[in-house]
N, C-alpha and C positions, 0 to 999 in steps of 0.2 A: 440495222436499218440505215447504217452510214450511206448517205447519196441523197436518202428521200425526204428532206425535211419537210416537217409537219408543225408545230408552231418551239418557240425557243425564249430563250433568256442569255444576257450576257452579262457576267460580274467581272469587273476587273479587283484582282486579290494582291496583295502585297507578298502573301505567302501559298500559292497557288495550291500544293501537295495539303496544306493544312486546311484551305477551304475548300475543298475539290473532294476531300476526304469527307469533310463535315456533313456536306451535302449528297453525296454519296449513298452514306449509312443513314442519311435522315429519310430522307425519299425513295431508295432500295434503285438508284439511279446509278448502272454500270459505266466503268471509265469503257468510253471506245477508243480511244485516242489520248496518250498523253505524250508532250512535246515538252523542250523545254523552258518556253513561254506562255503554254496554255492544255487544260485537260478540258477535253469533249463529255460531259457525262449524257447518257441518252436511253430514253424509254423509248415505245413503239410513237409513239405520243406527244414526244417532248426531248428538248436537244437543251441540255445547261453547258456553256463554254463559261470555264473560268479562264481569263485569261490575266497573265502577268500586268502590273502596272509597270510599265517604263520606272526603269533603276533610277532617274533622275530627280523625280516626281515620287517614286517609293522611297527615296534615301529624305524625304522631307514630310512625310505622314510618320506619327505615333500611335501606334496600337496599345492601348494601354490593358491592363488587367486586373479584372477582368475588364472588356473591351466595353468603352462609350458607346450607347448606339446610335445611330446617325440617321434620327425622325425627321431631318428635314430635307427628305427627297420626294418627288414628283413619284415613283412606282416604288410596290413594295409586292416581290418577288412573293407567290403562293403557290406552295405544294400542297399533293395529294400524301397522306400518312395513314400507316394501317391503325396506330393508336398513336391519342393524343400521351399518355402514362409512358410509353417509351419512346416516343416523340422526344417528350422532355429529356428522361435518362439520356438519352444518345447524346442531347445538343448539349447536357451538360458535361458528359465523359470529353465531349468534341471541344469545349472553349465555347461553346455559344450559352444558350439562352432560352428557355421559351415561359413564358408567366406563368402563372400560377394558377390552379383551377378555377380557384375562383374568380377569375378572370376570361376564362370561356366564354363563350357565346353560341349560339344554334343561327345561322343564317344559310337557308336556300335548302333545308334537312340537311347540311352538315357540323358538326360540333365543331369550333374555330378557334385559335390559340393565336396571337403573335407572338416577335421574338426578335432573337439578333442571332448572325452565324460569328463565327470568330473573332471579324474584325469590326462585329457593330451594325454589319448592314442588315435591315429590318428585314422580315420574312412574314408569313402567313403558314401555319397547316391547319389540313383540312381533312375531317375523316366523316366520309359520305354515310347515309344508309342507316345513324345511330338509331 
């Protein structure tokens, strides 16, 4: 679908192949494009650019582990997932995150989870239809 954007997201990663992967396998979201400052992942639906944070500015953030998450931003990134139960396994094989069941919620008919990808930044998944 490269050309036609449809709506999108931009993260900037310290470790672009490590969050790019994350998100990848969490959301079933194919690489179209990898560069070596940024990967394209993209549904029919949806365009995720992870791209590099300048070496300047990366060589002065700490990713620790596992990774702080970073709740005090303005947007917090929400995908579509076929289950919340391997939602989690992925994010946890990946370096991320996602709560606990009992932390779920049902909002809009879909069962709802947050979380952290690798290096902390917050996420949303969302599985329609339960």
């Amino acid at each position: 679908m490269q050309g036609q954007f449809v709506a999108g997201a931009v993260i900037y990663a310290k470790d672009i192949e490590r969050v790019s992967q994350f998100y990848s396998e969490l959301a079933g979201l194919p690489v179209v494009q990898q560069e070596p400052d940024y990967v394209l992942l993209e549904s029919p639906n949806f365009q995720l650019s992870v791209v590099a944070i300048a070496p300047a500015i990366a060589a002065q953030i700490t990713i620790s582990s596992p990774p702080e998450r970073r709740e005090n931003t303005a947007i917090k990134l929400c995908l579509s997932v076929q289950s919340l139960i391997a939602a989690r396994e992925v994010a946890v094989r990946l370096g991320g995150k996602l709560n606990g069941p009992e932390r779920e919620w049902e909002f809009q008919g879909n069962m709802v989870c947050d979380g952290h990808d690798p290096e902390g930044n917050v996420l949303q998944v969302r599985v329609g239809a339960f």
